[in-house]
C-alpha positions in Angstrom: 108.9 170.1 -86.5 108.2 167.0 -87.5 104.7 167.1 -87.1 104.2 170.5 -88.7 102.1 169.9 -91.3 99.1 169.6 -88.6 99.6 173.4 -88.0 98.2 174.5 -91.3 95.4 172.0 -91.0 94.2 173.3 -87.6 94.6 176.8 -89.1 92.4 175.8 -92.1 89.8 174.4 -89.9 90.5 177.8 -87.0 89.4 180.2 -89.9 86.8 178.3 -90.8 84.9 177.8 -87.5 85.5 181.2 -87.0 83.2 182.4 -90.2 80.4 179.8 -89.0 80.5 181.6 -86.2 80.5 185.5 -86.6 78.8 185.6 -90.1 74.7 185.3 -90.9 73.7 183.4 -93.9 71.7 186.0 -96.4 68.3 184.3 -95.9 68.9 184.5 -92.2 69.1 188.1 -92.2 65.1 188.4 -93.1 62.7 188.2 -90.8 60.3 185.0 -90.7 57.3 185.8 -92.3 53.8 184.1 -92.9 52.4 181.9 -95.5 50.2 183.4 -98.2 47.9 181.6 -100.9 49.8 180.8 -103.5 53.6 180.1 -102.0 54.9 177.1 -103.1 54.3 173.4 -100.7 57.5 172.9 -98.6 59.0 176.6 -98.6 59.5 179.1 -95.7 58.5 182.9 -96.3 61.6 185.5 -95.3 60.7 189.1 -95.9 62.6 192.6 -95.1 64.3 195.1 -97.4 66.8 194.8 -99.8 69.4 197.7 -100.3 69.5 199.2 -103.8 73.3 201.1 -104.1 72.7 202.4 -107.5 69.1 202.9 -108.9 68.4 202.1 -112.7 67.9 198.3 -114.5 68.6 195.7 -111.6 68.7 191.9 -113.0 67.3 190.4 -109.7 66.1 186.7 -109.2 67.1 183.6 -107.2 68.5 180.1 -107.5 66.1 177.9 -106.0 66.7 173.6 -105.7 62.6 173.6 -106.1 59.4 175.6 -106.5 59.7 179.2 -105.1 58.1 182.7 -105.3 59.9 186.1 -105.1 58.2 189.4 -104.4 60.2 192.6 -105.6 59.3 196.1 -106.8 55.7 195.0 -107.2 56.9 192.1 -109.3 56.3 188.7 -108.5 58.6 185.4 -109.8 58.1 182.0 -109.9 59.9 179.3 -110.5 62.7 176.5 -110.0 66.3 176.4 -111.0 67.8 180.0 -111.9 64.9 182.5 -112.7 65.7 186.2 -113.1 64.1 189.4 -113.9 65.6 192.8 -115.4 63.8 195.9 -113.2 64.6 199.5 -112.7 64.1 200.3 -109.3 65.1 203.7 -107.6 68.6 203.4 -105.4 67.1 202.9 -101.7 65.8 200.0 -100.0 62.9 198.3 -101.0 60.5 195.8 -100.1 61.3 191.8 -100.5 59.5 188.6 -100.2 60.8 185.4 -100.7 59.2 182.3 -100.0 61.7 179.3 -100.7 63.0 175.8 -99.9 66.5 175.1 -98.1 69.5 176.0 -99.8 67.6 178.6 -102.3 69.6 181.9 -102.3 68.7 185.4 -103.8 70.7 186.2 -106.5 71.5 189.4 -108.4 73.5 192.0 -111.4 72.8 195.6 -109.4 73.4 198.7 -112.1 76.7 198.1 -114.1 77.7 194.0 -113.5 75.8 192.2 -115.9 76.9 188.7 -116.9 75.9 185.5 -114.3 74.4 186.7 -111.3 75.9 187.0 -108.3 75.0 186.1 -104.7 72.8 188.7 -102.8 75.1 189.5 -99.5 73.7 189.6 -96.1 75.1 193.3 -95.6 72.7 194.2 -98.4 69.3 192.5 -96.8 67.0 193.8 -93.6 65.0 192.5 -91.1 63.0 195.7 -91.1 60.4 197.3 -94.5 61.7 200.0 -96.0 61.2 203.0 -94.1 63.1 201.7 -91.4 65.7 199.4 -92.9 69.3 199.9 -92.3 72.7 198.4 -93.6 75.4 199.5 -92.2 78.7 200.9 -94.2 79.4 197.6 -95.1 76.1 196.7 -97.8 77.0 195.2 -100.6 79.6 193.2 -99.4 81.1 190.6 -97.1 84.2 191.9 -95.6 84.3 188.8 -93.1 84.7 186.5 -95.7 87.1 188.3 -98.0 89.6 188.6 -94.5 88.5 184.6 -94.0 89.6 184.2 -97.3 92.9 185.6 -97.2 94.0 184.2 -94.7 93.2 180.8 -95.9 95.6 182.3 -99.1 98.2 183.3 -96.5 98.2 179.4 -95.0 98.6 178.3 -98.2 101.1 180.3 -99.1 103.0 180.2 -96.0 102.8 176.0 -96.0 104.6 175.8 -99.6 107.4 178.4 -98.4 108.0 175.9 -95.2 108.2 173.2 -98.2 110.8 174.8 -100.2 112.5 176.4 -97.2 115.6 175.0 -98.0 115.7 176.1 -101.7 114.2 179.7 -100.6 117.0 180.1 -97.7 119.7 179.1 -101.0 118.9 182.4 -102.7 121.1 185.4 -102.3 119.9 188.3 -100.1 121.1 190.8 -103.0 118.3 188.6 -105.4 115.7 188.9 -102.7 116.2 192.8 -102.2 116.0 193.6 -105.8 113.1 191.3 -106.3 111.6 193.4 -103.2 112.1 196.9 -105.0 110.9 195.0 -108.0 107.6 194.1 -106.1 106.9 197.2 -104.6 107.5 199.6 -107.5 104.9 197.5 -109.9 102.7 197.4 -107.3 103.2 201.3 -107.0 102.5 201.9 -110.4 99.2 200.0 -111.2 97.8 201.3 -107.4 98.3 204.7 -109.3 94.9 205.9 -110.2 93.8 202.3 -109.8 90.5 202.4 -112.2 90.8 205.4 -113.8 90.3 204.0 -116.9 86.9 203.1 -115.6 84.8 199.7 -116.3 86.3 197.1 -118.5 84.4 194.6 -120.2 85.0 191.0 -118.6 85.7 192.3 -115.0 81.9 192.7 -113.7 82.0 188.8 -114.9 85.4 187.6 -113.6 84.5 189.5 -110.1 80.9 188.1 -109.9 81.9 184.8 -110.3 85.1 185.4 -107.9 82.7 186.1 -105.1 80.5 183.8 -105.8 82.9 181.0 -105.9 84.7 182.3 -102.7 81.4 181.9 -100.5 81.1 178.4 -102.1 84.5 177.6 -100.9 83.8 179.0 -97.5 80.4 177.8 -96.8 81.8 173.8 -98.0 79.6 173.9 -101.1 80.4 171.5 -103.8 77.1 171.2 -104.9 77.6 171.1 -109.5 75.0 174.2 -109.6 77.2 176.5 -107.3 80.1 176.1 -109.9 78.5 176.9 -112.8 79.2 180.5 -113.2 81.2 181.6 -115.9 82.2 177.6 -116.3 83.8 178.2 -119.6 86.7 179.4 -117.7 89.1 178.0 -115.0 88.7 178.8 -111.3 91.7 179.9 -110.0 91.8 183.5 -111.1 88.7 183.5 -109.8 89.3 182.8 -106.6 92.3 185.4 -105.5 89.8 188.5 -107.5 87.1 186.7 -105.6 89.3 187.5 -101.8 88.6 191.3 -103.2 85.0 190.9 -104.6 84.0 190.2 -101.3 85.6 193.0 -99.2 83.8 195.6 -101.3 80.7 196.5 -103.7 83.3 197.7 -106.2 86.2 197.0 -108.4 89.0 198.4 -106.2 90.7 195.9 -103.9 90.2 192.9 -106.2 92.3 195.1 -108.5 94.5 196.3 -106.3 95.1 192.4 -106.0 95.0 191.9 -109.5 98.3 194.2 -109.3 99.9 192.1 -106.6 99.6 189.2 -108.9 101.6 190.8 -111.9 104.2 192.4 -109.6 104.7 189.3 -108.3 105.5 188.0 -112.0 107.7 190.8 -112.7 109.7 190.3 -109.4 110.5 186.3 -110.2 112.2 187.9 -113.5 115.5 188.8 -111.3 116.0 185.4 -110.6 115.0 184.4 -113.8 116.9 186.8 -115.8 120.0 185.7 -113.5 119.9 182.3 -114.1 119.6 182.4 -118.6 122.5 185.5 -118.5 123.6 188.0 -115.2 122.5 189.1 -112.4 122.1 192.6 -113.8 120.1 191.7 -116.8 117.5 190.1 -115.0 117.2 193.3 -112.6 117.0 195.1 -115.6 114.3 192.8 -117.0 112.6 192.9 -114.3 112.2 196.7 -113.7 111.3 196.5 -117.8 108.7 194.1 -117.0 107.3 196.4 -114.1 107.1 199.2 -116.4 105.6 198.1 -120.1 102.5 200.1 -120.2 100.5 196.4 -121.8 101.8 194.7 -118.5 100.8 197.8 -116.1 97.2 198.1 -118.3 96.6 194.2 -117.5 97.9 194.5 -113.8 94.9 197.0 -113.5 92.0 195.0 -114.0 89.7 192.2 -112.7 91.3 189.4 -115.2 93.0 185.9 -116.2 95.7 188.2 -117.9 97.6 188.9 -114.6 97.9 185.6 -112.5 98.7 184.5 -115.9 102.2 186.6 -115.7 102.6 185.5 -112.4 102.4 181.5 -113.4 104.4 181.8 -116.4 106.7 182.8 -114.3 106.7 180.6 -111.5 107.1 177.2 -113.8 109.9 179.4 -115.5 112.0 179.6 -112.6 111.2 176.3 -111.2 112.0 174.7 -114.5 115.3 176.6 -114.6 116.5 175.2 -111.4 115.4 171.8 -111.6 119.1 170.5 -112.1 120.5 172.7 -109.1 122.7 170.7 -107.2 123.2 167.5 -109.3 119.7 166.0 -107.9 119.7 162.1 -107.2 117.0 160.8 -109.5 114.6 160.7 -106.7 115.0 164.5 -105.9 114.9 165.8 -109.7 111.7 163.3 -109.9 110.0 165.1 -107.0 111.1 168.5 -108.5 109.1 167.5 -112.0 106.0 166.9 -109.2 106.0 170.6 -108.4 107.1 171.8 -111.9 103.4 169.5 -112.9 101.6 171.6 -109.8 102.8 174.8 -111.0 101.5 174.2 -114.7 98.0 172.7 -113.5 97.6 175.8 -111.5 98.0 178.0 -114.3 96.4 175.9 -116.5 93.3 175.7 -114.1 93.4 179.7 -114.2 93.3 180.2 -117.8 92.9 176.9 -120.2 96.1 178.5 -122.6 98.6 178.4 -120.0 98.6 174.9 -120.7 101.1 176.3 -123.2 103.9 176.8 -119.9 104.0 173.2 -119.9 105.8 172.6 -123.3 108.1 175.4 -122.6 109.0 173.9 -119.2 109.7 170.7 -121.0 112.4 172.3 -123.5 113.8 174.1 -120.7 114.1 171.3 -118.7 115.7 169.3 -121.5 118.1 172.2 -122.5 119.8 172.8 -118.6 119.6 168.7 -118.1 123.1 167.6 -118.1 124.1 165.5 -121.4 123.5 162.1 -119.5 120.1 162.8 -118.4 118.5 164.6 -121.5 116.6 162.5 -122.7 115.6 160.4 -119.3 114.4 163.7 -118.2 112.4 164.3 -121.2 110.6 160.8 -121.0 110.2 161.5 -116.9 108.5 164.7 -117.5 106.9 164.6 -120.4 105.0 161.4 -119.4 104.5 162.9 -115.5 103.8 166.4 -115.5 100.4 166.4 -117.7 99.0 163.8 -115.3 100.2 166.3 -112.3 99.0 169.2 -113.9 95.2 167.4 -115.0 95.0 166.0 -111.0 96.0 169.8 -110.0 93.5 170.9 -112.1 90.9 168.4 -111.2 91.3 169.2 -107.5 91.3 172.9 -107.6 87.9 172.9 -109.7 85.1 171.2 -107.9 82.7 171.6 -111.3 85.2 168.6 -112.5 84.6 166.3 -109.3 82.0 164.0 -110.5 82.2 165.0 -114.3 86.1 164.8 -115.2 85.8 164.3 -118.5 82.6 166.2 -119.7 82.8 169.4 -117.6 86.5 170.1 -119.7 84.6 169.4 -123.0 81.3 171.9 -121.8 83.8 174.9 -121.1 86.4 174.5 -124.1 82.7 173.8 -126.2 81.6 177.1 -124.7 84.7 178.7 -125.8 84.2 177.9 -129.8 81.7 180.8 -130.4 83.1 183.5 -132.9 84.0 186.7 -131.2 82.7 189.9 -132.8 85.1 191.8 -135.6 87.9 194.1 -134.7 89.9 196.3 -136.9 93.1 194.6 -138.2 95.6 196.3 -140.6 92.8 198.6 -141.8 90.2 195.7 -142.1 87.1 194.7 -139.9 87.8 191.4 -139.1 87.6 188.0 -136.8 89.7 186.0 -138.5 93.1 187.5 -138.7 96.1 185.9 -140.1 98.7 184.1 -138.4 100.8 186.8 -138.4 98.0 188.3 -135.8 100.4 188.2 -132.6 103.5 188.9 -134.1 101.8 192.3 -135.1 100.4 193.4 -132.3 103.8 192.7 -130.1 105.7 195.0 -132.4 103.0 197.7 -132.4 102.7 198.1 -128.5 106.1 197.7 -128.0 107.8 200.8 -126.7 110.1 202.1 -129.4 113.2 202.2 -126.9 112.5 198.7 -125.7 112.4 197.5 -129.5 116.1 198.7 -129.6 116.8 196.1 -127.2 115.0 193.4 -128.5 117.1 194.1 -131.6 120.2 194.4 -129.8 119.2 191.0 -128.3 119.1 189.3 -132.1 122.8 191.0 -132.8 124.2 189.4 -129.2 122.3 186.2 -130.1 124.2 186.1 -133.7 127.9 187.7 -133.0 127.9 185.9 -129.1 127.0 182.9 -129.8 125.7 181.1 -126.4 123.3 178.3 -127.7 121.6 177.6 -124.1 120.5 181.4 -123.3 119.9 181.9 -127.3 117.4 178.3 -127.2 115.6 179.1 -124.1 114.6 182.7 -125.3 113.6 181.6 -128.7 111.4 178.8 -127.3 110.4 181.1 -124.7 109.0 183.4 -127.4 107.9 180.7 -129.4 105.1 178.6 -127.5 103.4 181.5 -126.4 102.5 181.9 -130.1 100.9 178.5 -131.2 97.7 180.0 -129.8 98.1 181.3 -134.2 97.1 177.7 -134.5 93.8 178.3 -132.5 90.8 180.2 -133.2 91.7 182.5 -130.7 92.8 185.0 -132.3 91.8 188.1 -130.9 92.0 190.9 -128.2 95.5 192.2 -128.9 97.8 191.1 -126.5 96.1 189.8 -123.9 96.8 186.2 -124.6 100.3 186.2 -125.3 101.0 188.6 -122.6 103.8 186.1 -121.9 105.6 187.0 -125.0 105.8 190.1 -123.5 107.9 189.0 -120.4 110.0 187.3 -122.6 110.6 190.4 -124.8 111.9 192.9 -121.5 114.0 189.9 -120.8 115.2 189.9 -124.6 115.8 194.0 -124.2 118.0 193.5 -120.8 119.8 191.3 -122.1 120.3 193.3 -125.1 121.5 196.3 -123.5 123.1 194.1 -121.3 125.4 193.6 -124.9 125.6 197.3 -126.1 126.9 198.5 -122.7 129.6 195.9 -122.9 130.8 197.3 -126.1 131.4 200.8 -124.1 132.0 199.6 -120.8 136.0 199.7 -121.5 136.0 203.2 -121.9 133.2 204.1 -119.3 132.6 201.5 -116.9 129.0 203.5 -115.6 127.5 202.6 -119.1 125.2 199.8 -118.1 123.9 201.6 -114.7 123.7 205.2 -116.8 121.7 203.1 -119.9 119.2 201.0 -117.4 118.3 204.7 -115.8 118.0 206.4 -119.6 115.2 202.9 -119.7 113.2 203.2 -116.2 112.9 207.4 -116.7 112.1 206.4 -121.1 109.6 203.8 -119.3 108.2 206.4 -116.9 107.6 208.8 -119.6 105.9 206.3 -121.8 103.5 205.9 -118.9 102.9 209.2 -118.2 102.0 210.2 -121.9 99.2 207.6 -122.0 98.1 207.5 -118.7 95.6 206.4 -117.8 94.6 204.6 -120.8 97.4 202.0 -120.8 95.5 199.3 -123.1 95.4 201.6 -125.9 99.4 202.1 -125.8 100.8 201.9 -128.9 104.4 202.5 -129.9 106.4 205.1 -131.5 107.2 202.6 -134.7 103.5 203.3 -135.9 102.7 206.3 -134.9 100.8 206.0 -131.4 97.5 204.9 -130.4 96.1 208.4 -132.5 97.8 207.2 -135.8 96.2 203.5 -135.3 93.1 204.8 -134.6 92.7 206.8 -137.3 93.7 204.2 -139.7 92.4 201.7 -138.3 95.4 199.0 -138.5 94.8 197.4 -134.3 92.0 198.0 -131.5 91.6 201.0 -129.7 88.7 201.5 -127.4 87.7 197.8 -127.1 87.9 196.8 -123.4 85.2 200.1 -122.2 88.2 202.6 -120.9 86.7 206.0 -121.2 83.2 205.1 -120.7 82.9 206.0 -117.5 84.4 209.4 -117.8 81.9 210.6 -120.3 78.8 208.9 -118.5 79.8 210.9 -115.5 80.0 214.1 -117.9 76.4 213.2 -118.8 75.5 212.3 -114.6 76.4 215.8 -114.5 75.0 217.7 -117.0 71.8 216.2 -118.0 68.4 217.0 -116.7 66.5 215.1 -114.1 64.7 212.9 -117.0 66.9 214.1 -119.7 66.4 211.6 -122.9 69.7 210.0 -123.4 70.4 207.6 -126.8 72.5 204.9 -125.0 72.7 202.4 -128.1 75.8 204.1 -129.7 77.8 202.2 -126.7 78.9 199.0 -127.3 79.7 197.5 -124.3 76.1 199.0 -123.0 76.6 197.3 -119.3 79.4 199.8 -118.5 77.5 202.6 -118.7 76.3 203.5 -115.1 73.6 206.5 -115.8 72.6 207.6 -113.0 68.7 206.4 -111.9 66.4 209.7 -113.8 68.1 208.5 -116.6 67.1 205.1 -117.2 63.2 206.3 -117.8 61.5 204.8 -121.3 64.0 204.0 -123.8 65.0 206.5 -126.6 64.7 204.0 -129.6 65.8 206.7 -132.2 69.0 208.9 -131.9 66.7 211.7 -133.7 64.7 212.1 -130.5 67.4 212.3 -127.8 69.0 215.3 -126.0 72.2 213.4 -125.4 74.2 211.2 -127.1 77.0 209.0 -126.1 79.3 207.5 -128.9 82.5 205.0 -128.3 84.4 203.6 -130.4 83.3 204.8 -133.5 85.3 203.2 -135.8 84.3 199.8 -134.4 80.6 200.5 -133.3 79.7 203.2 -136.4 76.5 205.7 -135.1 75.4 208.3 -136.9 75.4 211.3 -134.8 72.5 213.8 -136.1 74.1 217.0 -137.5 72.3 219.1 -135.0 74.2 217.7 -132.3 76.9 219.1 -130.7 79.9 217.4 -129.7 80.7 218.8 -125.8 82.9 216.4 -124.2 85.6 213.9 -125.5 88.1 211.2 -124.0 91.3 210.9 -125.9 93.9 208.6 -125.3 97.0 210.1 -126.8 95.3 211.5 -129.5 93.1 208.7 -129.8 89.0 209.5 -129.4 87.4 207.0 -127.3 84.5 208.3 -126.5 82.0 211.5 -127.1 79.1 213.5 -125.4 77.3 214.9 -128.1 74.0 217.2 -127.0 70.9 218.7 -129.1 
C-alpha cells in the first residue's frame, strides 16, 4: 500500500487513452471536401449533414483560431474568433460546409438553450448530404464522454476516501445507515417527476457550459478561449452538471445529478446534527432537510444552488471534527489543509460560498480546547484563504496565466443590476436588508417554524453556549450577502440558512418531546413521523412547482401572488406546460404572440410556429402570458382564456385564443 497513490494516476491516464481511442473528434466526422473560390488561405473544407432535433430559431456558428467560412441553410459566415448566426431551420438534417483551420470547432444554441454556445457533438454531424444522413439514437450527445467523465469523478472520489480511511472507518455504522436512508429518500424525491416543472431560466446556460467545459477537460484543452463560457461564474458546478450534459440532448441526467448533489448535503446533516446536540436530532434534521419543498425545488435543476448545499456541508462537518482526538499540532495543522480544500472547492463553484470559510473559522474557534483558541484562530485564519485561493486557482484553468485579472473580469461581470421583482407589494431591485430574513420566514413550512421557535425557547431556558453559538453563527454568515448587491432571487443564495433552519427545528422538537417524554417515552419518534408525513403533504400540495412554495404564515404561494409581497413565477416553471397546450392545439401556421413571455428562450413552439413574427398582440390567434404581475401584457378582450397553470392557487401561466 505504500505505493498506492500510483493507482489513481494510472487510472486517470487508463480512462483517458481509452476516449482518444473510441471517440471521433466532431470535424472528423465530415467528409473531406474540396476547395472553392473564396475559402479562406490555410483552411481545410469538411462537409456532411448536421442533425436538427427540434426545428425553429437555431443560433449556429463556430469558434475559429483564424479566417473561416461556414455554409448552413443557404447562409454563408465568415469570420475569425466566435461568429454566430440566429436561423430557423426545419427539424431534420441539413446540409453543412465548413471550411476552417486546426482547432476551429462548430458551435451551437439548438431550439430552447440560448445563452454561450455550446460545442456541436459528433453524434449530431454526417459524413453523408441530407437525404441519406444518419445519426444514430445517440445525436445530440456524447455518451462516451459523460461515462469517461464519471469515472474520472469516481477516481477522485474514491482516492480522498482512501485518504480519510481512517476517519471514515471511526464513524458508527448506525450514522452511516441513517445517512444511507437519508441519501436515498432525497434522491427519491427530486427523481419524482424530475422536470415537471419544465425549463428554468439559468439551466440551458449552466448545462451548455457544463458540457463544454467537460470536453475541454477531456480532450487536455487549456487553451484561455475554451474557458470562457459563462466566465462570470466558477467551474465546479459546472463540471459534475457537465458529466450529465454530455450523456444526453436534454436536461434529465444532469438533473438527476443535480439531486445526488443535494442529497448528499442532506445526508452529512446526521453527523452534523450529532455532533452540535444528539444523534436523534441530526436524523431528524436531516430527513427535514430532505424534505423542505425550497431544498427539493433546487435539488431539481441544472444549478450552483445544489453542490452549494452539498459544500456547506462538507466544511461543516470537517470543521466540527477538527479537534477529534486531541490532534498533535502537526495533525490539526494538516486538518486546516483540507478544511482550506473544502472551502476553495465551494468557493470555486459559486464565488458566495466564500462565506463557509468565516463560519468554519468560528466553528473551529468555538470546539478548540481553551489552550488552543486562539493559536488555532491565527493557524487558520492566516492558512485556509491561501488553501482555498490555490484550490481555486487549480480547479479553474481560465485563472492559469491570469490569476489576478480573470477573478476581477467575472466578479466585474457580476455588478450588472438584475431586473425588478416584486417585494412586499413593490417592484423592486433593491430591496432592503431585511430581504433574506423575509423570504426564509415566508417559504418556511408553517410546522417547521414551530420548531425553529421551539429552538429559540431551548436556546434561552437550556442554556448550552457551544450548540446555541455555532447555530447563531451558522445562520448568521450566510446573511452578509444583505451587505452585497446581491440581493435577489428569493432563496437561492442563502439556501444554507435553510440547512441551518431544519437543524434549528430538530433540535427544537428535539426540546418539546423532552418535556413529555416522562410521561410517554414514544413522543420524540411519534412527533418526527407527525414531521416527515406534515413534510410529505407539503410536497404533495405544491407539487410540482416547488420554487413557488410558500408557507402557511402568509397565506401560500396564491395569497403572495395576488398581493404581490415575494416572486412567483420567476425561474420559467409552467412554461412548458402551456407551450405544449399550444403544440397541441394550434394550427400548422397558426399566428402565436410570443412576447408576453418573459424568459422567451424557454418556450419551445414547435417548428410551423416560429413563421414571421406577430409584432402586435391584436393580430394573433394565440397568446401566451406568464407571470403577469411581473411581465404586465395586455390581453385583447376578444381573447379567450383556455388553459392555465396554477401552482397552489397561484397563476403562472395562460393560453389565451381569438
Amino acid at each position: 500500500m505504500r505505493f498506492w497513490g500510483v493507482i489513481p494516476v494510472a487510472l486517470v491516464v487508463a480512462l483517458l487513452g481509452v476516449r482518444a481511442c473510441v471517440t471521433t473528434a466532431p470535424l472528423d466526422r465530415l467528409a473531406i471536401g474540396e476547395a472553392q473560390t473564396g475559402d479562406p488561405p490555410g483552411t481545410v473544407v469538411h462537409e456532411g449533414s448536421i442533425d436538427i432535433a427540434r426545428g425553429g430559431p437555431v443560433i449556429i456558428g463556430y469558434y475559429s483560431p483564424g479566417p473561416a467560412r461556414l455554409t448552413i441553410a443557404t447562409r454563408e459566415l465568415v469570420g475569425s474568433a466566435v461568429i454566430k448566426e440566429r436561423l430557423v431551420i426545419p427539424a431534420g438534417p441539413t446540409a453543412i460546409r465548413f471550411a476552417a483551420p486546426p482547432k476551429a470547432r462548430l458551435m451551437w444554441s439548438p431550439v430552447g438553450r440560448r445563452g454561450d454556445p455550446e460545442y456541436v457533438p459528433a453524434s449530431s454531424l454526417s459524413p453523408e448530404p441530407p437525404a441519406t444522413a444518419t445519426f444514430g439514437s445517440s445525436a445530440g450527445a456524447a455518451p462516451v464522454d459523460g461515462v469517461i467523465a464519471a469515472g474520472l469523478l469516481l477516481v477522485i472520489v474514491a482516492t480522498l476516501c482512501m485518504l480519510a480511511r481512517r476517519r471514515l472507518a471511526a464513524i458508527p455504522r448506525a450514522t452511516w445507515i441513517a445517512m444511507g436512508v437519508v441519501f436515498v429518500v432525497a434522491c427519491v424525491v427530486r427523481w419524482i417527476d424530475l422536470g415537471g416543472h419544465g425549463q428554468t431560466w439559468d439551466e440551458d446556460v449552466n448545462w451548455a457550459s457544463g458540457r463544454n467545459y467537460i470536453t475541454n477537460i477531456l480532450s487536455l484543452d487549456a487553451s484561455p478561449d475554451a474557458w470562457s463560457w459563462n466566465y462570470e461564474h466558477p467551474p465546479v458546478m459546472k463540471y459534475l452538471e457537465g458529466i450529465g450534459a454530455q450523456l444526453s440532448d436534454g436536461f434529465g441526467p444532469a438533473r438527476a445529478l443535480s439531486a445526488i448533489w443535494i442529497a448528499l448535503g442532506c445526508a452529512l446533516l446526521v453527523p452534523i446534527g450529532t455532533r452540535i446536540y444528539s444523534r436523534r436530532v441530526g436524523w431528524l434534521a436531516a430527513g427535514i432537510a430532505a424534505l423542505l419543498p425550497p431544498l427539493v425545488a433546487h435539488g431539481q435543476i441544472v444549478g450552483h444552488e445544489s453542490p452549494s448545499v452539498l459544500w456547506w456541508s462538507l466544511a461543516i462537518l470537517l470543521a466540527l471534527t477538527a479537534h477529534d482526538g486531541e490532534p498533535s499540532p502537526r495533525t490539526l495543522r494538516g486538518r486546516l489543509v483540507w478544511i482550506g480544500v473544502a472551502i476553495g472547492v465551494a468557493t470555486a463553484s459559486r464565488f458566495v460560498n466564500g462565506l463557509v470559510g468565516p463560519l468554519c473559522l468560528a466553528i473551529l474557534f468555538i470546539e478548540a480546547p481553551r489552550a488552543r483558541r486562539w493559536r488555532t484562530l491565527v493557524e487558520g485564519g492566516a492558512g485556509m484563504p491561501v488553501v482555498a485561493y490555490l484550490t481555486m486557482y487549480a480547479l479553474w484553468p481560465r485563472m492559469w496565466l491570469h490569476p489576478i485579472g480573470a477573478l476581477q473580469g467575472s466578479l466585474a461581470k457580476l455588478t450588472i443590476p438584475h431586473t425588478g421583482e416584486p417585494f412586499l407589494g413593490v417592484m423592486t431591485n433593491n430591496p432592503g436588508p431585511h430581504y433574506f430574513l423575509a423570504y426564509l420566514f415566508a417559504t418556511l413550512p408553517l410546522g417547521i417554524l414551530v420548531g425553529v421557535v421551539a429552538w429559540i425557547a431551548r436556546a434561552v431556558l437550556r442554556p448550552d453556549r457551544r450548540s446555541a453559538l455555532i447555530m447563531a453563527a451558522w445562520f448568521a454568515v450566510p446573511l452578509a450577502l444583505v451587505l452585497s448587491p446581491v440581493r435577489q432571487d428569493g432563496v437561492r443564495y442563502v439556501l444554507p440558512c435553510v440547512v441551518c433552519l431544519a437543524v434549528m427545528a430538530a433540535a427544537g422538537f428535539d426540546f418539546l418531546a423532552t418535556l413529555v417524554e416522562r410521561r410517554w417515552q414514544p413522543t420524540f419518534a411519534a412527533l418526527a413521523g407527525a414531521i416527515v408525513v406534515y413534510l410529505g403533504i407539503t410536497l404533495v400540495r405544491i407539487h410540482p412547482y416547488y420554487l413557488d412554495y410558500f408557507g402557511e404564515q402568509v397565506g401560500g404561494t396564491g395569497t403572495v401572488a395576488r398581493r404581490g409581497w415575494f416572486e412567483t413565477a420567476w425561474w420559467g416553471e409552467g412554461i412548458e406546460e402551456a407551450v405544449d397546450y399550444v403544440n397541441t392545439n394550434a394550427g400548422s401556421q397558426a399566428r402565436v404572440y410570443r412576447d408576453c413571455i418573459g424568459p422567451a428562450h424557454l418556450a419551445w413552439f414547435r417548428a410551423g410556429l416560429w413563421g414571421p413574427m406577430v409584432h402586435s398582440i391584436d393580430q394573433a390567434e394565440w397568446i401566451v402570458t406568464y407571470s403577469r404581475h411581473t411581465y404586465p401584457c395586455p390581453v385583447p378582450p376578444a381573447a379567450t382564456r383556455v388553459f392555465t397553470v396554477e401552482a397552489n392557487g397561484a397563476i403562472l401561466a395562460e393560453v389565451w385564443r381569438r
